[in-house]
C-alpha positions as CSV (number, residue, x, y, z in Angstrom):
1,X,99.0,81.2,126.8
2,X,102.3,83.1,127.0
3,X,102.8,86.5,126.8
4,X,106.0,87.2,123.7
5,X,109.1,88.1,125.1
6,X,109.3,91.6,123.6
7,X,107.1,92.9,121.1
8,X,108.2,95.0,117.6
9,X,106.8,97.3,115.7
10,X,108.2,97.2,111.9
11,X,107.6,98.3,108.4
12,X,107.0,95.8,105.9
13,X,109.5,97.2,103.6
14,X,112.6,96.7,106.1
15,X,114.6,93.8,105.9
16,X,113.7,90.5,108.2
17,X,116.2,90.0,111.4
18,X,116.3,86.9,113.0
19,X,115.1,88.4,116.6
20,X,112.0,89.3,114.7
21,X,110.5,85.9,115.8
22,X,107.1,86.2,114.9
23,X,105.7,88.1,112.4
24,X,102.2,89.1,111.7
25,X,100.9,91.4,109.5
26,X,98.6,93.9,111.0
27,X,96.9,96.2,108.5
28,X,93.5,95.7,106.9
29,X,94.9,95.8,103.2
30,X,98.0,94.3,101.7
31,X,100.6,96.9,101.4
32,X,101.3,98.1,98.5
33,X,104.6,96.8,95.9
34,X,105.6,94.4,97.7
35,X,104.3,90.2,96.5
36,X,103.0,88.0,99.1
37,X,105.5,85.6,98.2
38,X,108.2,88.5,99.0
39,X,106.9,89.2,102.8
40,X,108.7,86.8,105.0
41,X,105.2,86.9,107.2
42,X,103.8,83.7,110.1
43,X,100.5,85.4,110.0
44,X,98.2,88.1,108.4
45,X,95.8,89.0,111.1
46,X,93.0,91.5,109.5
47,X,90.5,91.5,112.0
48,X,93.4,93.4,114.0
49,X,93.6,96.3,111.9
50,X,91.5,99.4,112.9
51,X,88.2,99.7,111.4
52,X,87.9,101.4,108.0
53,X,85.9,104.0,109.2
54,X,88.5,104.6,112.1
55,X,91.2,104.3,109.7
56,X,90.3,107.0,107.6
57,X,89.1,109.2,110.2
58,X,92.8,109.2,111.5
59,X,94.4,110.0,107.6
60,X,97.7,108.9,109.7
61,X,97.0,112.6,111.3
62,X,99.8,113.1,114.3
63,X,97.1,115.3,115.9
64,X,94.4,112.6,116.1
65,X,97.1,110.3,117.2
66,X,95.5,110.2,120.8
67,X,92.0,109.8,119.8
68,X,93.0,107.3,117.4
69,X,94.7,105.1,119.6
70,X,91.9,105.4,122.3
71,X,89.2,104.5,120.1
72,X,91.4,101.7,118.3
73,X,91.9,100.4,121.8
74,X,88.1,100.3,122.4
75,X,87.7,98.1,119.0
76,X,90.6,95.7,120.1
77,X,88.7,95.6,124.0
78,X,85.5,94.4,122.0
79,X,87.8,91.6,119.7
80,X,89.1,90.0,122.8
81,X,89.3,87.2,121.0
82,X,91.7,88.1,118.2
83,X,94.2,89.3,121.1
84,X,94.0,85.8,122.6
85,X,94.6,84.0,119.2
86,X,97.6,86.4,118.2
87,X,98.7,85.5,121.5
88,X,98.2,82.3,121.7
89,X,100.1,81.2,117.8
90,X,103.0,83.5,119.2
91,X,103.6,81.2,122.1
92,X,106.4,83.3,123.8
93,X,108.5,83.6,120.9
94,X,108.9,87.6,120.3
95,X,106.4,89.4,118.1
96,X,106.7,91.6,115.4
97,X,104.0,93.7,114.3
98,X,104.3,94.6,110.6
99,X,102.6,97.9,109.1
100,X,103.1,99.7,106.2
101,X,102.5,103.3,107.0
102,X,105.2,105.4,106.6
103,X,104.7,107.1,109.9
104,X,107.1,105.2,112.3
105,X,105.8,106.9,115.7
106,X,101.6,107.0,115.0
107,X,100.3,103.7,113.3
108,X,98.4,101.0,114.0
109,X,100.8,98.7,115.1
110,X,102.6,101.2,117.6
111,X,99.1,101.1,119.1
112,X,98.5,97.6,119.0
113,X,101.7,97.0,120.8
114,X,100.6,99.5,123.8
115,X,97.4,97.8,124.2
116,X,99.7,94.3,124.2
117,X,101.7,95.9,126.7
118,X,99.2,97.6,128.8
């Protein structure tokens, strides 16, 4: 298994680069406006995304940012798994971690991609 080359974090609304490489959609729902058929997208991995309960707990909240992304990182320590997969369909290539929040700094994906790199 190969760790990617760099690791992305971008909304699903901006426009596909070829560095992306590959491109995984990381949120529990499918964002909204856009048709599947639209999102350039390798892979939608769900069982990623933070729990609903922790999801709406956070409300995208910059003050819970740090709570959020410690308890996130406990569900992702307990999905093993799903980290090894991700890891493993990436095979090097660099990864981009799509999100639809609007919040650029305190998402999901921003978290997913320190636990990656931790």
């Amino acid at each position: 298994m190969q760790t990617p080359r760099a690791i992305y974090c971008k909304r699903v609304y901006d426009p596909v680069e070829a560095s992306d490489g590959y491109r995984v959609l990381v949120d529990r729902t499918w964002p909204r406006g856009i048709k599947k058929e639209d999102l350039a997208l390798d892979d939608w991995r769900k069982e990623l995304a933070p729990s609903t309960e922790l999801r709406k707990w956070f409300g995208h909240d910059p003050q819970r940012w740090a709570g959020f992304y410690q308890r996130y990182h406990a569900e992702l320590r307990e999905n093993e798994e799903a980290i090894k997969a991700l890891l493993e369909a990436c095979d090097g290539r660099p990864l981009t971690l799509l999100y639809a929040a609007r919040d650029t700094e305190h998402n999901n994906a921003v978290a997913l991609k320190m636990y990656l790199e931790a």
